[in-house]
N, C-alpha and C positions, 0 to 999 in steps of 0.2 A: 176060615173062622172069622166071623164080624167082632169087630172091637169097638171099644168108644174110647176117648184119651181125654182128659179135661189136663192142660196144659196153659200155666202161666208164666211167662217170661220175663226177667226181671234184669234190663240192661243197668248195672251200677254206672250211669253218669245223667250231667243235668237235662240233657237234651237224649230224655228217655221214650218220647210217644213215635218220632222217625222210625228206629230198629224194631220197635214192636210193630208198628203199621206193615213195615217192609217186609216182616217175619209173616205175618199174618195176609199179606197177599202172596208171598212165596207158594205158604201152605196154601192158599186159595185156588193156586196156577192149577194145581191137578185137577182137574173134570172129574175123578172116580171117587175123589172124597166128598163127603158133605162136611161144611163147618158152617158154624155157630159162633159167635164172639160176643162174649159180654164183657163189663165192667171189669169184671175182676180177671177170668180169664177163658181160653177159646174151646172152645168141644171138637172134637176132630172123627166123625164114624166112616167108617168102611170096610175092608177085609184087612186083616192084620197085614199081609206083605208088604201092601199097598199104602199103610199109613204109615210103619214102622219105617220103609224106605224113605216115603217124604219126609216125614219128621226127622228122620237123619239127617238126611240131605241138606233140609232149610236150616235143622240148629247148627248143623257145620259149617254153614254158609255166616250163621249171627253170631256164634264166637268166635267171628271174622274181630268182632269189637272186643275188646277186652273186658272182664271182668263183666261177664255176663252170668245170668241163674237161670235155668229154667227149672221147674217142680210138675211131674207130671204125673197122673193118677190114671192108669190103663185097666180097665173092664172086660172080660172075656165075653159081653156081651154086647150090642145093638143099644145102648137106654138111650133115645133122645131125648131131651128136654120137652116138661108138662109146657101146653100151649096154652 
């Protein structure tokens, strides 16, 4: 099943842009996702296994930092972003 995940990560400290950067090439490493990143926060599509492990993986890796939030919005469907 293809999924889409719109995920924003919110490191509570002042030096907040490093752990989002690092979180957002973590998630990049995989070859089988496609991501998108804007402003506010990152689009993640691929097959469900396949995103739901990475995004495990990476967000266990970023509340490596303490007092971190992430907010995530998961779609049982494929929607990319209008171009």
């Amino acid at each position: 099943m293809k999924i889409s995940v719109d995920i924003s990560y919110y490191p509570l400290n002042e030096a907040y842009k490093k752990p989002i950067k690092a979180f957002i090439a973590d998630v990049k490493s995989n070859d089988k996702l496609e991501v998108h990143t804007g402003k506010m926060s990152t689009q993640v599509f691929g097959e469900m296994d396949e995103v739901m492990t990475t995004l495990t993986q990476c967000m266990k890796r970023a509340f490596e930092l303490p007092h971190s939030v992430f907010v995530l919005k998961i779609i049982n469907a494929e929607l990319h972003p209008a171009v």
